[in-house]
C-alpha positions as CSV (number, residue, x, y, z in Angstrom):
1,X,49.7,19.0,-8.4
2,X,46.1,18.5,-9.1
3,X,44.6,16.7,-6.3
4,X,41.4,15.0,-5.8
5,X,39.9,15.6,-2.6
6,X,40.8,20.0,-3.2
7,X,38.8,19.5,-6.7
8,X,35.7,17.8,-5.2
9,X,35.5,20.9,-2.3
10,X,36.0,23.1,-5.2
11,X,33.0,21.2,-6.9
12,X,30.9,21.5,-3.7
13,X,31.7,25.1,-3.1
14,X,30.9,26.1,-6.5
15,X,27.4,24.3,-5.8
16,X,26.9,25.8,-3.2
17,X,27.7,29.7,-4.5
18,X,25.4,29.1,-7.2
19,X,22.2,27.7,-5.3
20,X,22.7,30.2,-2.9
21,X,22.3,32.8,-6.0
22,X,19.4,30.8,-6.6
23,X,17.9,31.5,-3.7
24,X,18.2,34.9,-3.6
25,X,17.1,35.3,-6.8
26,X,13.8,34.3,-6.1
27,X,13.7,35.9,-2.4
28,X,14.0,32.2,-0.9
29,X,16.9,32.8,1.7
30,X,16.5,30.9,4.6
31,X,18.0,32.4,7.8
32,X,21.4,32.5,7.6
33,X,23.7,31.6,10.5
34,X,25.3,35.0,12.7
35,X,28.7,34.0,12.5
36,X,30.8,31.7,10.1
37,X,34.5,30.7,9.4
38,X,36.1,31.7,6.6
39,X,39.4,32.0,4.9
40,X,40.9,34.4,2.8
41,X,43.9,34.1,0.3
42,X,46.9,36.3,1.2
43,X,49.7,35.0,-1.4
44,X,51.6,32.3,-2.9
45,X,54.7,30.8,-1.1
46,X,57.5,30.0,-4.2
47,X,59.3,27.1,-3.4
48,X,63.0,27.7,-2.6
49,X,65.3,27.5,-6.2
50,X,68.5,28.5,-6.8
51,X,70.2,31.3,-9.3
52,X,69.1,28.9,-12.5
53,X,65.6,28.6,-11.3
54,X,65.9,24.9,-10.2
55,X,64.1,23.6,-7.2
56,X,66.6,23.3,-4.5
57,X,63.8,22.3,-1.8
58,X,60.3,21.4,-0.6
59,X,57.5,21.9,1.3
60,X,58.6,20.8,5.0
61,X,56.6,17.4,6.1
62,X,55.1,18.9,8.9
63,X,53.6,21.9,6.7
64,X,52.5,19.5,4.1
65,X,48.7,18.9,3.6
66,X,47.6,21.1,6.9
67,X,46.0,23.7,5.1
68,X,44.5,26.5,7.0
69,X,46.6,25.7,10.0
70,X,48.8,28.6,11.3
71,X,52.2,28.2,10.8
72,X,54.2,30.6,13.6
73,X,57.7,32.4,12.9
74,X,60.5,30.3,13.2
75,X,58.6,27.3,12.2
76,X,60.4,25.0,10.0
77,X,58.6,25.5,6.4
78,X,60.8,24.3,3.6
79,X,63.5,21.4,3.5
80,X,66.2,21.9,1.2
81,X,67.3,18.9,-0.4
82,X,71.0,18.7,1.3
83,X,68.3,18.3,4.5
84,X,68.4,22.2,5.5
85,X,65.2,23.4,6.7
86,X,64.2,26.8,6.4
87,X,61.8,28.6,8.9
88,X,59.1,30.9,8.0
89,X,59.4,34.5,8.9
């Protein structure tokens, strides 16, 4: 799903990466900050389908649109559509 508000921090990042090039190109850093948060990709979650490759399920409601929160084993993480849930690991 293409969503807006992921392609405009996308946009701002990609700003961002490229004046900071900028600046360091022409020995113009200003001082950077000690510390900073970050995130880093580990892998892809599939979304649970069945032995023909049909979607049997989806993201749980209380996972959906909290990126870069923690999600802790045993946590619900998927619904299946016959209302199971499924925890994570």
């Amino acid at each position: 799903m293409l969503r807006q508000d992921v392609l405009e921090l996308m946009h701002t990042m990609t700003q961002q990466i490229l004046e900071f090039g900028a600046l360091y190109n022409t020995n113009s850093l200003p001082a950077l900050p000690k510390q900073t948060a970050a995130f880093r990709y580990l892998h892809s979650i599939t979304l649970p389908m069945n032995d023909k490759g049909e979607r049997i399920g989806m993201v749980h409601k209380n996972v959906q649109d909290r990126d870069y929160q923690p999600i802790y084993p045993g946590e619900p993480i998927f619904t299946l559509f016959d209302g199971t849930e499924i925890p994570s690991p």
